[in-house]
N, C-alpha and C positions, 0 to 999 in steps of 0.2 A: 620481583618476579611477577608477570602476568598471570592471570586463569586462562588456563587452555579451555580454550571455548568450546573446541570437541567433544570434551569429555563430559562439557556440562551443560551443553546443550538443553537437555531435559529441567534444569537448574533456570536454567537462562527463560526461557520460556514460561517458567511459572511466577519467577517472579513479573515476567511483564507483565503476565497476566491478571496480577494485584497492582500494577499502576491504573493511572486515570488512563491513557491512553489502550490500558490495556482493556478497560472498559468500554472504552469505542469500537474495538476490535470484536469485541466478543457480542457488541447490538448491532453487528451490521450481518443482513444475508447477502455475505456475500459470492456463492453460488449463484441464487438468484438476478444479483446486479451484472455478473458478469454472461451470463444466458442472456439479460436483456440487452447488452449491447453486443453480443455476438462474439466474443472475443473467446478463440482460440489460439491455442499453443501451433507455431509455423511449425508447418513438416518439411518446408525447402525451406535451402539459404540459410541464412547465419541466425545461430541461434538469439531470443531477443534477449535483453539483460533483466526485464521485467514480465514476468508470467502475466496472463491475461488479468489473476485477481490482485498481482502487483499493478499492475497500471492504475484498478480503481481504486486501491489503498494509494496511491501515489497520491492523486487526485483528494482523497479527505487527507490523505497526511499536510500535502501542501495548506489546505485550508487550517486542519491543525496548529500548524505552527507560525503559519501568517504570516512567510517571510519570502522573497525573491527565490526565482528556481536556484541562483549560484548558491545563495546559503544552502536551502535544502540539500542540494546533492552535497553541502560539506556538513551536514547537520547527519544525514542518512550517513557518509563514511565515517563520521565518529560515534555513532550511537547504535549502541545493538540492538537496542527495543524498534527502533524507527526502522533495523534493516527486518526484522521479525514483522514486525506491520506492514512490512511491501513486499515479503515473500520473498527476501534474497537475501545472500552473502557476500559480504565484499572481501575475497581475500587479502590477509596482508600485504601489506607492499603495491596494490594494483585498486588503488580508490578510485571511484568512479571521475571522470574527468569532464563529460561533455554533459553541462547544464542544461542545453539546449534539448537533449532528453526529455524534460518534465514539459516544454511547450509541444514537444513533437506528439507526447504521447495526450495532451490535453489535448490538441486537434485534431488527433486521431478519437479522442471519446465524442467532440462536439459531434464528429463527421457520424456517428452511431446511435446518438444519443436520441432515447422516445421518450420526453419528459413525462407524458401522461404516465406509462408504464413504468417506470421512475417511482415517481412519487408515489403509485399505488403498491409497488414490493414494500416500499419504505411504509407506506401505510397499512399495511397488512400483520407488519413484523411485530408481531404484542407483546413478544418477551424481552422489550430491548432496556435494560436499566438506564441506559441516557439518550435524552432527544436529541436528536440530528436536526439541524435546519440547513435549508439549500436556498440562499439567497438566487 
């Protein structure tokens, strides 16, 4: 029998939050990163798969795990921590398909991105238990 993931949502969530990964999650502002590239929720047209502070979790998750967008998008529909870090759910039956997602949405942050302003949230943020480095 599986966990219904519904029910244990609140479950689900704490323990990610005692992984390593879940330590990354919890030093990044990420209000702030997403204020600095602009990135709002559409109010026309079809809704996106990834919220504004999904895309910039996409973007460190990709770094993360150090692996091609095809893996990622099958690494995000098997792993619920990795769907918790991007701010989505992938319902059963309906895994995510187009990889090309993770280059769409990485062009679309280069197309926004203020490095100075970047690196200063990131340098600001004093409670972070792990360093972040942006090659």
């Amino acid at each position: 029998m599986f966990p219904n993931f519904d029910n244990n949502s609140k479950e689900l969530y704490e323990s990610f939050l005692k992984t390593r990964l879940g330590g990354v999650y919890r030093a990044i502002p990420w209000n702030k990163l997403v204020e600095s590239f602009q990135l709002q929720e559409k109010e026309k047209g079809p809704q996106s798969i990834f919220s504004p502070r999904g895309k910039v979790a996409l973007m460190f998750l990709k770094h993360y795990v150090g692996c091609s967008d095809f893996k990622l998008i099958e690494h995000i529909n098997a792993n619920v921590h990795y769907q918790i870090f991007c701010d989505i759910i992938i319902p059963p039956g309906s895994p995510l398909s187009n990889f090309k997602i993770v280059s769409e949405i990485r062009c679309e942050l280069a197309r926004r991105i203020d490095i100075d302003k970047l690196q200063s949230i990131l340098a600001e943020y004093h409670c972070c238990p792990v360093k972040i480095y942006f090659y």
